[in-house]
C-alpha positions as CSV (number, residue, x, y, z in Angstrom):
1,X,12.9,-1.9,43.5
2,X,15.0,-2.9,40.6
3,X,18.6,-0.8,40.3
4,X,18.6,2.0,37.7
5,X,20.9,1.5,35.1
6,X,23.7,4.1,34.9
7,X,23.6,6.1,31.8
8,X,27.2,7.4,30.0
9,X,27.3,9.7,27.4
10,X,27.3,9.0,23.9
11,X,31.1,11.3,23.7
12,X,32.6,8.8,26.5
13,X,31.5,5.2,24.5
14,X,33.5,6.8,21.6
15,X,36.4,8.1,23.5
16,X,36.4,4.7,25.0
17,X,36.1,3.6,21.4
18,X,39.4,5.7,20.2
19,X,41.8,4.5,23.5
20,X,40.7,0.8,22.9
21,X,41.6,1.5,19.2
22,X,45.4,3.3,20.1
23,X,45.6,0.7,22.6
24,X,45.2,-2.3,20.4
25,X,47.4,-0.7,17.6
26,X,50.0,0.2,20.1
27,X,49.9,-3.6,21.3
28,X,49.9,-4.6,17.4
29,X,53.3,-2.0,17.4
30,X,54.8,-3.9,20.6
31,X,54.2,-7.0,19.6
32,X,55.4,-6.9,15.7
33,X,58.8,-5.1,17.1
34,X,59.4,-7.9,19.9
35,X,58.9,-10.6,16.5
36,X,61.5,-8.3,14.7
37,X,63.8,-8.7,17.2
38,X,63.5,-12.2,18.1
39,X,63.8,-12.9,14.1
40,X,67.1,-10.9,14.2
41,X,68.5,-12.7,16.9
42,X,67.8,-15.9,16.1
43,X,69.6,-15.3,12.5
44,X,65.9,-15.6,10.4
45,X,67.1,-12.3,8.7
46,X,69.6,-9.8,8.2
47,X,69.8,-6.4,9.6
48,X,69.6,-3.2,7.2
49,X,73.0,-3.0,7.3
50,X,74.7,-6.0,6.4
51,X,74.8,-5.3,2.8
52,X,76.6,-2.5,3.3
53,X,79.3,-4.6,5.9
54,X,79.6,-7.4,3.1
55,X,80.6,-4.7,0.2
56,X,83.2,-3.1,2.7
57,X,84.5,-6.2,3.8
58,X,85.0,-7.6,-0.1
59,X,86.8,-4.4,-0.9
60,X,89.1,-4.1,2.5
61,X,92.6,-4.4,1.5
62,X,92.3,-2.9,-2.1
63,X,92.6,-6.6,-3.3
64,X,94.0,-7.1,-7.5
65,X,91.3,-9.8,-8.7
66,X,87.4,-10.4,-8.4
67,X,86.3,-13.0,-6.3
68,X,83.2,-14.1,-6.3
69,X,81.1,-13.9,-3.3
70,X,78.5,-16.8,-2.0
71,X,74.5,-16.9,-2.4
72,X,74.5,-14.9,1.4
73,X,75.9,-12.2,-0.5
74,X,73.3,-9.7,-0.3
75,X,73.9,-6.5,-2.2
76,X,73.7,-6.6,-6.3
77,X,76.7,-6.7,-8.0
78,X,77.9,-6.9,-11.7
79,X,82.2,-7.1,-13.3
80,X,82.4,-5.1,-16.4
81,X,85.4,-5.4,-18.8
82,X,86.9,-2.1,-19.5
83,X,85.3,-2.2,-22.7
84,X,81.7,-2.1,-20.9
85,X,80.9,-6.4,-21.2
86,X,79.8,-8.0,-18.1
87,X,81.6,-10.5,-16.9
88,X,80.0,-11.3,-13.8
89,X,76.8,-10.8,-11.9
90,X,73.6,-11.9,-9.8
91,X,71.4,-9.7,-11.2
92,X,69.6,-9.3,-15.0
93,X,67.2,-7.3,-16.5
94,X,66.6,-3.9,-15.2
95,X,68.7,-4.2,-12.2
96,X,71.3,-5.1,-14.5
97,X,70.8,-2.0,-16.5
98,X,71.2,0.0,-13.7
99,X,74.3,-1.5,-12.2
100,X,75.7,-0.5,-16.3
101,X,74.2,2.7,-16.1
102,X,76.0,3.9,-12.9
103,X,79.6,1.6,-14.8
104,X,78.9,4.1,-17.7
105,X,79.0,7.5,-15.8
106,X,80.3,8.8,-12.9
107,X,77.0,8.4,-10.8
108,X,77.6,8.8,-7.1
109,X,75.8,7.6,-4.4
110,X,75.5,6.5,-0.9
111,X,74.7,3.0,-1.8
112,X,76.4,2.2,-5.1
113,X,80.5,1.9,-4.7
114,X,82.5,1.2,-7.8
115,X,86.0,-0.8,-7.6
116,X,88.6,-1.4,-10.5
117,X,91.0,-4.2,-10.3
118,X,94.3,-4.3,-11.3
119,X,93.2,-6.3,-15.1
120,X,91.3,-3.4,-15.7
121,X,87.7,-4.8,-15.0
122,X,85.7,-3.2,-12.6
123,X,83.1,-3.8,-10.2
124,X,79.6,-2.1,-9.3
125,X,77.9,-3.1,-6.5
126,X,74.8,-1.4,-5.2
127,X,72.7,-2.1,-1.8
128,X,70.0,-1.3,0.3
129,X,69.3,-0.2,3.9
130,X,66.4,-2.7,4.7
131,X,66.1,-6.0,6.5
132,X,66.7,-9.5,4.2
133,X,65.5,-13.2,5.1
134,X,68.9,-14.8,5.5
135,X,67.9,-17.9,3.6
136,X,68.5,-17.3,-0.3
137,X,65.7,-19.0,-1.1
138,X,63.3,-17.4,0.9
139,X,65.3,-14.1,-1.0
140,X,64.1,-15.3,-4.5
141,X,60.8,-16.2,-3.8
142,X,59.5,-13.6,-1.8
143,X,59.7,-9.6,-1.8
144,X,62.2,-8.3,0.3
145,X,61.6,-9.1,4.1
146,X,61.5,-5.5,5.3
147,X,58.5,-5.1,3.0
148,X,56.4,-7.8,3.7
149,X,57.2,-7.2,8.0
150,X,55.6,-3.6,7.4
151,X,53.0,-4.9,5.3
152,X,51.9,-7.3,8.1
153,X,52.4,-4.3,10.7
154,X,49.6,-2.3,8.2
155,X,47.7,-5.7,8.0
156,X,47.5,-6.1,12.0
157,X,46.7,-2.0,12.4
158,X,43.6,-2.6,9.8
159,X,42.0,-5.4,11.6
160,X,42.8,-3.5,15.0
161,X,40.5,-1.1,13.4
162,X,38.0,-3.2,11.3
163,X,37.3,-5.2,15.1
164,X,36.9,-2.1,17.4
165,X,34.6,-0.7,14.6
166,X,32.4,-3.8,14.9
167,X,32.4,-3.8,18.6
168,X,31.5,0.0,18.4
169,X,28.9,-0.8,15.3
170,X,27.8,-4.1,17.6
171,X,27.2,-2.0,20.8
172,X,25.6,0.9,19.2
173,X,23.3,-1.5,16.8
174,X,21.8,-3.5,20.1
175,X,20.7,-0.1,21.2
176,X,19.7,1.0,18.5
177,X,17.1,-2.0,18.1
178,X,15.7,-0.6,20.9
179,X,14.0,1.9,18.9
180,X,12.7,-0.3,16.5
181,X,11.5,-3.0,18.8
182,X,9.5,0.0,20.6
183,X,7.9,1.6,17.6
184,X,7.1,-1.9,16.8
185,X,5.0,-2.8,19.7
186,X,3.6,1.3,19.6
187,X,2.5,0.8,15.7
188,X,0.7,-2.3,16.6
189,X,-0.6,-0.4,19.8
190,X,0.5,-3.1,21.5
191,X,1.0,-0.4,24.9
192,X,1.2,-3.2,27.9
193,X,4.8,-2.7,28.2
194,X,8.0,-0.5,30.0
195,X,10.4,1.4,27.6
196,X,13.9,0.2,28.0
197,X,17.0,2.3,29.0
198,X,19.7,1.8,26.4
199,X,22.2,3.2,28.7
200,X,23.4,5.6,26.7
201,X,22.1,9.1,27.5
202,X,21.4,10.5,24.3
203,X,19.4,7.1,23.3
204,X,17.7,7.4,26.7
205,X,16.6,11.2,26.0
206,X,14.9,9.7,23.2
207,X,13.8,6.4,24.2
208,X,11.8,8.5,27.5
209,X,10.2,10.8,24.5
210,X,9.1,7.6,23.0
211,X,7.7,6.5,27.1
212,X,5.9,10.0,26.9
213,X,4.6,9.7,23.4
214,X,3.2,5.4,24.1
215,X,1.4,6.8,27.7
216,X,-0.3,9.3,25.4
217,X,-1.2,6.6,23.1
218,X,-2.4,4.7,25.8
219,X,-4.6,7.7,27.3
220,X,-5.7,8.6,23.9
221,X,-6.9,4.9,22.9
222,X,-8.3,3.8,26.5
223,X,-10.7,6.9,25.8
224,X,-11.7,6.2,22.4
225,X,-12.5,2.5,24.0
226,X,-14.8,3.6,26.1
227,X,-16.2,6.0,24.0
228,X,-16.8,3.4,22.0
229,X,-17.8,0.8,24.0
230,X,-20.5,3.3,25.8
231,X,-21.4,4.0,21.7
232,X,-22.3,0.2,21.2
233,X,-24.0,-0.1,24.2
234,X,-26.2,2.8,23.5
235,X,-26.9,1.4,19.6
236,X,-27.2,-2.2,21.3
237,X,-29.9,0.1,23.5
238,X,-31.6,1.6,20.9
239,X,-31.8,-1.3,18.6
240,X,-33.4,-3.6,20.7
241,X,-35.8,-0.8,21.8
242,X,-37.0,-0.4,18.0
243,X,-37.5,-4.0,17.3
244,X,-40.8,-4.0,19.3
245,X,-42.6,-1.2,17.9
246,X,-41.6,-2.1,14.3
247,X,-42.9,-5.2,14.5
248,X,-46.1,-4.0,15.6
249,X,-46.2,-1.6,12.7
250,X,-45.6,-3.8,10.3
251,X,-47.7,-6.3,11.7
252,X,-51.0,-3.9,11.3
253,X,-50.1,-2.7,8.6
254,X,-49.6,-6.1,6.8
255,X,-53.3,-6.7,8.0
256,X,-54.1,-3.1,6.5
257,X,-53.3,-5.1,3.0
258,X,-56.2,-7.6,3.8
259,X,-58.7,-4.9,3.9
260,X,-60.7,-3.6,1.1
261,X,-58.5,-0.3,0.6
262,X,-58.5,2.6,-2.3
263,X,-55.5,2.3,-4.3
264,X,-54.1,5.5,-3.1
265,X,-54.6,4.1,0.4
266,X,-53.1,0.7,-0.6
267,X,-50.3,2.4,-2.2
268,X,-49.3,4.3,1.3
269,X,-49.6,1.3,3.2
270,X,-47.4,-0.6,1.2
271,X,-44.6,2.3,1.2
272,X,-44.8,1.9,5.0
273,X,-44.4,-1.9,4.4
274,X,-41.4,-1.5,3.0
275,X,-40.1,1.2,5.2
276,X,-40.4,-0.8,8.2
277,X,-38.7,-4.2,6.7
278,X,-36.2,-1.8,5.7
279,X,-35.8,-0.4,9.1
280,X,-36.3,-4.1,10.7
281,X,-33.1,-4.6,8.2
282,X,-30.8,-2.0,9.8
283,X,-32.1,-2.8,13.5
284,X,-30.9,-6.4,13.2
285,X,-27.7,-5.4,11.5
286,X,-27.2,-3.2,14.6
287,X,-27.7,-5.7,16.4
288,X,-26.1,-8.3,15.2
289,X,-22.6,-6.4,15.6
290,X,-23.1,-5.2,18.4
291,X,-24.2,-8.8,20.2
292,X,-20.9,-10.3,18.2
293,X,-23.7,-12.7,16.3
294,X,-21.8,-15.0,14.0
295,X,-23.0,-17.5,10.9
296,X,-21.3,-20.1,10.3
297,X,-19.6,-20.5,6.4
298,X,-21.0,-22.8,4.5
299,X,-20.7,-23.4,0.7
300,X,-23.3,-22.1,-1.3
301,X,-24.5,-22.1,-5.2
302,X,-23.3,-18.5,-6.6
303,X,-25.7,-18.4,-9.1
304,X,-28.2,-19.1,-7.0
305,X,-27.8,-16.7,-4.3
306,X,-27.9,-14.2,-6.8
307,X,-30.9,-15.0,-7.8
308,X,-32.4,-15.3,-4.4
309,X,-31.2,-11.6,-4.3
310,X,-33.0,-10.2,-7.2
311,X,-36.2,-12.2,-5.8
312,X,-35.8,-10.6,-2.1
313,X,-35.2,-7.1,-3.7
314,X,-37.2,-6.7,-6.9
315,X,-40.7,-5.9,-5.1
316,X,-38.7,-3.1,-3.3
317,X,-37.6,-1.8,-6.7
318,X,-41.2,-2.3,-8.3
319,X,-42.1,0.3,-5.7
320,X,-39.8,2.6,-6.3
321,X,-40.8,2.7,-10.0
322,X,-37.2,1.8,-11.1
323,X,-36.4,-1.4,-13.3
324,X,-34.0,-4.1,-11.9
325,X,-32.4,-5.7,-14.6
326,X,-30.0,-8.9,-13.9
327,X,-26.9,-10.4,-15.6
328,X,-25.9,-13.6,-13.9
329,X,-22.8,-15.0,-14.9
330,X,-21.3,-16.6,-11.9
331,X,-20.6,-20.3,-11.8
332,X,-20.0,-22.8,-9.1
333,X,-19.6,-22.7,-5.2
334,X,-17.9,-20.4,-2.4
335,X,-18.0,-21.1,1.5
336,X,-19.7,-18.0,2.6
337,X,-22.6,-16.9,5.5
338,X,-25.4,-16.8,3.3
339,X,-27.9,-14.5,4.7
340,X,-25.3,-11.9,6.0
341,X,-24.2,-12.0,2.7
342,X,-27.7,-11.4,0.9
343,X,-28.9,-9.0,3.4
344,X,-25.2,-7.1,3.0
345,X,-26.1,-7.4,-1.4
346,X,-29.7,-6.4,-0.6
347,X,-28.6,-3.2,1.4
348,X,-26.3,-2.2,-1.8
349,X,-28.7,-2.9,-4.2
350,X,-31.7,-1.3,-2.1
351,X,-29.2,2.2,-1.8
352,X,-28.9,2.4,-5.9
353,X,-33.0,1.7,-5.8
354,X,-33.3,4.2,-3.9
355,X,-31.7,6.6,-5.3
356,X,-32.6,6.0,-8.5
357,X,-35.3,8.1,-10.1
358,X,-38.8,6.4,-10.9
359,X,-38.8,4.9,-14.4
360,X,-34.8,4.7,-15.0
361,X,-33.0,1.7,-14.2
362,X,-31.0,-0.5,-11.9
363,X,-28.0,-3.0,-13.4
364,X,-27.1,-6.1,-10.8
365,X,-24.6,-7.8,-12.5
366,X,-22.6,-11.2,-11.3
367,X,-19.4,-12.4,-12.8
368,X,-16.4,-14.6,-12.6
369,X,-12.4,-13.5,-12.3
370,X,-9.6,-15.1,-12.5
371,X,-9.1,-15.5,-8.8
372,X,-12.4,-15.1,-7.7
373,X,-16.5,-13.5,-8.3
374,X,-17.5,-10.3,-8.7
375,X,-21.1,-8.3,-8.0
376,X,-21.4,-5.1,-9.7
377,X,-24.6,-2.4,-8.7
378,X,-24.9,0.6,-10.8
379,X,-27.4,2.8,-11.1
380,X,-28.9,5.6,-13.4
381,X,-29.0,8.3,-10.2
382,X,-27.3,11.6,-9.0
383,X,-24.1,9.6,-8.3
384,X,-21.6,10.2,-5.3
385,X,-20.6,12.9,-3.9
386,X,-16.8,13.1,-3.8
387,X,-16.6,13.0,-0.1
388,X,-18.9,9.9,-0.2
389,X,-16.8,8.2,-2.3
390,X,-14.4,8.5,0.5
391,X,-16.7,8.2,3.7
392,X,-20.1,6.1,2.8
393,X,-19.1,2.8,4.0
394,X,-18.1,4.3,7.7
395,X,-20.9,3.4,10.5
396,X,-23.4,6.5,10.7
397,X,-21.8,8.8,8.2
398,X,-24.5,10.7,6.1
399,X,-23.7,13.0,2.9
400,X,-26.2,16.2,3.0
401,X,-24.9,17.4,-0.2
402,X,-26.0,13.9,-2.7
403,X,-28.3,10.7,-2.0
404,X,-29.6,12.0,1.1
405,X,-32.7,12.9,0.4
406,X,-34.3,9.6,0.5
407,X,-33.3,8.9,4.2
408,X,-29.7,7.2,3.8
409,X,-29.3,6.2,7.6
410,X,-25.5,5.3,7.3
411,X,-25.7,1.9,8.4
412,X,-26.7,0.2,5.3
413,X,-23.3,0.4,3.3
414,X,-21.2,0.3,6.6
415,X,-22.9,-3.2,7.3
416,X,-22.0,-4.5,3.6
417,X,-18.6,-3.5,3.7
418,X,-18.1,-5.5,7.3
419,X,-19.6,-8.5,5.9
420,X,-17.8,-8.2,2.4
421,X,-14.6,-7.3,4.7
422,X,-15.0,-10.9,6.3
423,X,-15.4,-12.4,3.5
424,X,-12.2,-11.5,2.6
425,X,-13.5,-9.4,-0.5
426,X,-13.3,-5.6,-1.6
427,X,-16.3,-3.1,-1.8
428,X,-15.3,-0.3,-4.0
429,X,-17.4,3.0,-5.3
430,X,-17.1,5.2,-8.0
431,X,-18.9,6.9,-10.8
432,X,-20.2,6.1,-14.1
433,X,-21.7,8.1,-16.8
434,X,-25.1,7.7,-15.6
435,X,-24.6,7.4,-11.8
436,X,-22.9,5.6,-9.0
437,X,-21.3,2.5,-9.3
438,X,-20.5,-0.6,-6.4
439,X,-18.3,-3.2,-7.1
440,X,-18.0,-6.2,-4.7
441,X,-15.3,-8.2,-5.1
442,X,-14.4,-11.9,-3.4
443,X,-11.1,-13.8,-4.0
């Protein structure tokens, strides 16, 4: 028996989150403070207060003249005559301005220090309390070393965080795809498989309502199977049972037709002729599904099946008293199964026949698309209802409100929309002005 995997709470993975975070940071701190002091020590950069010790150390001893101090001088400095010109200084600009401003007035503070010789000039000189590089040039061309060292400490802190959030995003996203890898396999009731653990007790929670919810599924659909299968078997059953006693119906009364009969008589037995080939039709649909029967796709004239279609279906319509008018407008070839395509075309055009009301008329129309052909059936009759428009191509279903009154079986639409369906095409219903309306259409 395989180990259970040990579940922690989703609270501990981010507490364990937030120490690794102040851990990391606190290592960033250690580290960027042992490079400090290293750089100190090994003379890369001047302390904070340096500046200061130079400016005391120039001005120890009250000396009487100016002397000019070398580029490791670090604080700013500027010699004003005593009528305000400057004489000397390392600054210009606005640092300038503000060495003048504190010559002009009695400014105090703790780093500016003013010192007047004995010619009457007299010197400003203003620092600062942060760390300096201790080469000059490395003072000119970059911002003050201080600066950038703290800028690098904010640098390291951010990518601290930015890579414990990506291990924490990282770890959380791979359990996470749990969920979608399981409603994957449940959408495409693909049930032959053991819910994971993500290890994390609030995705597990979940992850066991999802186990509950597929072994439901599993129940649910294994029944229907059955059901179904049982369904098939017993239409399978009853299919094959009919085929026998239809074809001795139709048989006599074919031979009926050879006798010497009064027209009313003649007209009865020919309603019963077309009855049965009708019901022979649905039988062998029946059939045909439910043995798994397949034709083989072969490429056909268009026009001409169309035409063979209005030739197997026009006597049916004659009887019916309804006239079958034809537009044929296809062109050229399509691979398709033949007679499971006619018979499918003759079961939608036989349905608007039917319910069609003696002496109005039938349209069969076949055209070509831009990506494909189209058969259109439309008839002059009572239309459909709204929840046939909806239902009339499912196996069995019946309307009782509209066209049922003429023995509508529900297998004769369900059959053409399986054989339209693998033939990659559309069946679609709606209504007209005059009645109901089937378009078929193959890409």
């Amino acid at each position: 028996m395989a180990k259970k995997q040990r579940s922690v709470s989703l609270s501990f993975l981010l507490m364990c989150f937030a120490l690794l975070l102040l851990g990391s940071m606190l290592l960033c701190c250690l580290v960027w403070f042992f490079c400090l002091i290293r750089f100190q020590n090994a003379g890369f950069i001047y302390q904070g207060y340096v500046s200061n010790q130079q400016v005391e150390k120039m001005l120890t001893g009250n000396p009487k003249i100016f002397v000019s101090p070398d580029e490791n001088f670090l604080a700013e400095y500027a010699l004003f005559a005593s009528n305000g010109d400057v004489l000397k200084s390392n600054v210009e600009g606005k640092k300038l301005e503000a060495l003048a401003g504190y010559f002009q007035k009695d400014n105090y503070s703790t780093n500016v220090s003013r010192y007047t010789y004995a010619d009457g000039s007299t010197a400003v000189f203003r620092w600062h309390y942060r760390a300096e590089f201790a080469n000059p040039e490395l003072r000119q061309m970059l911002p003050p070393f201080q600066y950038l060292w703290f800028g690098t400490l904010g640098v390291a802190c951010v990518l601290c965080l930015m890579l414990n959030i990506l291990w924490l995003r990282r770890r959380l996203a791979a359990k996470l795809k749990l969920f979608s890898e399981v409603s994957e396999k449940i959408g495409a009731q693909d049930l032959d498989f053991t819910v994971p653990r993500a290890g994390i007790k609030e995705y597990d929670r979940a992850l066991e309502a999802m186990e509950e919810m597929k072994r439901a599924l599993y129940s649910s659909l294994s029944s229907q199977w059955a059901a179904q299968q049982e369904r098939e078997a017993e239409i399978a059953a009853l299919a094959h049972d009919l085929k026998t006693p239809l074809t001795i119906v139709g048989g006599n009364a074919e031979l009926l037709l050879d006798e010497d009969l009064s027209e009313n008589s003649r007209k009865m037995v020919e309603s019963i002729v077309t009855s049965n080939s009708r019901a022979k039709q649905y039988v062998a649909s029946l059939l045909e599904f439910s043995m798994g029967a397949d034709e083989i796709f072969e490429n056909a004239s268009l026009p001409a099946v169309l035409d063979e279609l209005y030739r197997r279906i026009i006597a049916v319509a004659e009887s019916n008293g309804v006239c079958l008018k034809m537009h044929n407008s296809l062109e050229g070839t399509a691979s398709i199964q033949k007679e499971r395509l006619l018979r499918a075309l003759c079961n939608v055009v036989q349905n608007a026949i039917e319910h069609t009301p003696a002496g109005r008329n039938v349209y069969l129309e076949g055209l070509m698309m831009e990506n494909g052909w189209q058969v259109t059936v439309r008839d002059e009759g009572p239309g459909f209802s709204k929840a046939a428009l909806q239902h009339a191509t499912e196996r069995l279903w019946r309307d009782d409100e509209a066209r049922s009154d003429r023995g509508h079986n529900g297998l004769g639409l369900w059959f053409a929309a399986q054989v339209v369906k693998m033939h990659s095409g559309q069946i679609e219903l709606s209504n007209g002005h005059s009645g109901g309306i089937v378009k078929i259409r193959f890409i």
